[in-house]
C-alpha positions as CSV (number, residue, x, y, z in Angstrom):
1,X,-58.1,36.0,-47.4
2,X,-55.4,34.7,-45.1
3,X,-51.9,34.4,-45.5
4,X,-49.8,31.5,-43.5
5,X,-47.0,29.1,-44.3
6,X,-48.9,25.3,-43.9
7,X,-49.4,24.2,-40.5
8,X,-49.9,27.6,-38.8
9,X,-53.1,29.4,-37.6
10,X,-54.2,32.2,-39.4
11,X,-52.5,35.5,-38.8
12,X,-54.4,38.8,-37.8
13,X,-52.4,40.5,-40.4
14,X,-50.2,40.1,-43.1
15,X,-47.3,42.0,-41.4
16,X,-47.3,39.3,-38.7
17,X,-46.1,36.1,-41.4
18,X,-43.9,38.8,-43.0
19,X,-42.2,39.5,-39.8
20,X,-41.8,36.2,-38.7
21,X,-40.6,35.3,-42.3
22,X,-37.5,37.9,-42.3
23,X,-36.4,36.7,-39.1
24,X,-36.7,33.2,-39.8
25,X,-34.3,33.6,-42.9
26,X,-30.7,34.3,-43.1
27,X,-31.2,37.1,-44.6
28,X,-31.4,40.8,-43.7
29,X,-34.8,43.0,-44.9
30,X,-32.6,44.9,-46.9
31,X,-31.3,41.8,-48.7
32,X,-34.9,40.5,-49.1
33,X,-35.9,44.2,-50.0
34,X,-33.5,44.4,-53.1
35,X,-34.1,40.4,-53.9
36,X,-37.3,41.4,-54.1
37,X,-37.6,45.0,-56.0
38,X,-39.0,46.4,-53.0
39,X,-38.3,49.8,-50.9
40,X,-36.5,48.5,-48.0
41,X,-38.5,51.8,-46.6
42,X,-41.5,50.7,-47.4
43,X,-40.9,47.3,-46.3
44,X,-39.6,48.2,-42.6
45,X,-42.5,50.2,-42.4
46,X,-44.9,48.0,-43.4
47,X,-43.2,45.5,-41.3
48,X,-43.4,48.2,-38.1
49,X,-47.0,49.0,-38.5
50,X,-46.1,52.7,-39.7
51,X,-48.3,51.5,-43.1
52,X,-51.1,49.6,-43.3
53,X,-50.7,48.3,-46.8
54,X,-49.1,46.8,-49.4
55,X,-49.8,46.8,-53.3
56,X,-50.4,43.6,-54.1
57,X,-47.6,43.7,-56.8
58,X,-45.4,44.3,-54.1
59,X,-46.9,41.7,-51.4
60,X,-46.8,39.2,-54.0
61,X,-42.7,39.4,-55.0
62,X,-42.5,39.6,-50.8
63,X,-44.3,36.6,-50.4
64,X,-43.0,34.8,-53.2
65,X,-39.2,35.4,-52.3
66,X,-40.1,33.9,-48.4
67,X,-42.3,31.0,-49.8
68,X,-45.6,32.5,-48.1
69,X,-49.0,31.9,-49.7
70,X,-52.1,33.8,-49.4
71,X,-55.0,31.6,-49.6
72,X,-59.0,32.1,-50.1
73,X,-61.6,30.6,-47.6
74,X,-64.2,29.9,-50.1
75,X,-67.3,31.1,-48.0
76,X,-70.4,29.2,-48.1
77,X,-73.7,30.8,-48.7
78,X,-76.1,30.6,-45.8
79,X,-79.4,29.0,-46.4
Protein backbone atom coordinates (compact mmCIF):
# COMPACT_ATOMS: atom_id res chain seq x y z
CA UNK A 1 0.00 0.00 0.00
CA UNK A 2 1.07 3.59 -0.61
CA UNK A 3 -0.04 6.61 0.90
CA UNK A 4 0.21 10.21 -1.18
CA UNK A 5 -1.98 13.22 -1.76
CA UNK A 6 -2.89 13.02 -5.91
CA UNK A 7 -0.21 14.11 -8.12
CA UNK A 8 2.85 12.98 -5.95
CA UNK A 9 5.19 9.95 -6.29
CA UNK A 10 4.93 7.45 -3.85
CA UNK A 11 6.52 7.98 -0.51
CA UNK A 12 9.08 5.42 1.13
CA UNK A 13 7.20 5.70 4.22
CA UNK A 14 4.16 6.89 5.73
CA UNK A 15 5.98 9.39 8.10
CA UNK A 16 7.34 11.22 5.00
CA UNK A 17 3.38 12.50 3.64
CA UNK A 18 2.71 12.96 7.40
CA UNK A 19 5.60 15.22 7.80
CA UNK A 20 5.10 17.10 4.85
CA UNK A 21 1.36 17.31 5.71
CA UNK A 22 1.92 19.08 9.35
CA UNK A 23 4.11 21.54 7.88
CA UNK A 24 2.03 22.30 5.02
CA UNK A 25 -0.93 23.20 7.35
CA UNK A 26 -1.41 26.10 9.64
CA UNK A 27 -1.57 24.17 12.27
CA UNK A 28 0.80 22.90 14.97
CA UNK A 29 1.22 18.80 15.58
CA UNK A 30 -0.12 19.46 18.86
CA UNK A 31 -3.23 21.04 17.37
CA UNK A 32 -3.56 18.27 14.81
CA UNK A 33 -2.69 15.77 17.65
CA UNK A 34 -5.80 16.78 19.88
CA UNK A 35 -8.07 17.42 16.51
CA UNK A 36 -7.29 14.23 15.92
CA UNK A 37 -7.41 12.04 19.41
CA UNK A 38 -3.92 11.32 19.00
CA UNK A 39 -0.81 11.35 21.57
CA UNK A 40 0.99 14.37 20.38
CA UNK A 41 3.90 11.94 21.91
CA UNK A 42 3.31 9.42 19.81
CA UNK A 43 2.74 11.47 16.86
CA UNK A 44 6.26 13.48 17.13
CA UNK A 45 7.70 10.32 17.43
CA UNK A 46 6.29 8.69 14.78
CA UNK A 47 6.89 11.78 12.87
CA UNK A 48 10.91 11.63 14.03
CA UNK A 49 11.41 8.09 13.27
CA UNK A 50 11.71 7.21 17.11
CA UNK A 51 8.55 4.57 16.17
CA UNK A 52 8.04 2.73 13.36
CA UNK A 53 4.38 2.42 13.50
CA UNK A 54 1.11 3.44 13.77
CA UNK A 55 -2.20 1.57 14.60
CA UNK A 56 -4.17 1.97 11.86
CA UNK A 57 -6.98 3.46 14.08
CA UNK A 58 -4.69 6.11 14.76
CA UNK A 59 -3.19 6.57 11.04
CA UNK A 60 -6.54 6.66 9.78
CA UNK A 61 -7.95 9.85 12.08
CA UNK A 62 -4.23 11.34 11.11
CA UNK A 63 -4.83 11.00 7.62
CA UNK A 64 -8.25 11.81 7.61
CA UNK A 65 -7.81 15.21 9.54
CA UNK A 66 -4.81 16.23 6.68
CA UNK A 67 -6.93 14.92 3.64
CA UNK A 68 -4.16 12.04 2.94
CA UNK A 69 -5.33 8.69 1.31
CA UNK A 70 -3.73 5.46 1.52
CA UNK A 71 -4.33 3.60 -1.69
CA UNK A 72 -3.96 -0.24 -2.80
CA UNK A 73 -1.90 -1.20 -6.05
CA UNK A 74 -3.95 -4.00 -7.05
CA UNK A 75 -1.06 -6.50 -8.07
CA UNK A 76 -1.46 -8.56 -11.06
CA UNK A 77 -0.76 -12.22 -11.00
CA UNK A 78 2.20 -13.31 -13.13
CA UNK A 79 1.51 -15.81 -15.72
Amino acid sequence: MTLKRLGDSPPRSLAEPLRSSVSASALSVNRIAKLSNVDQSTLNKFMNGIRANLRLDVADRLFRRLGLRVLHKKQVPQK
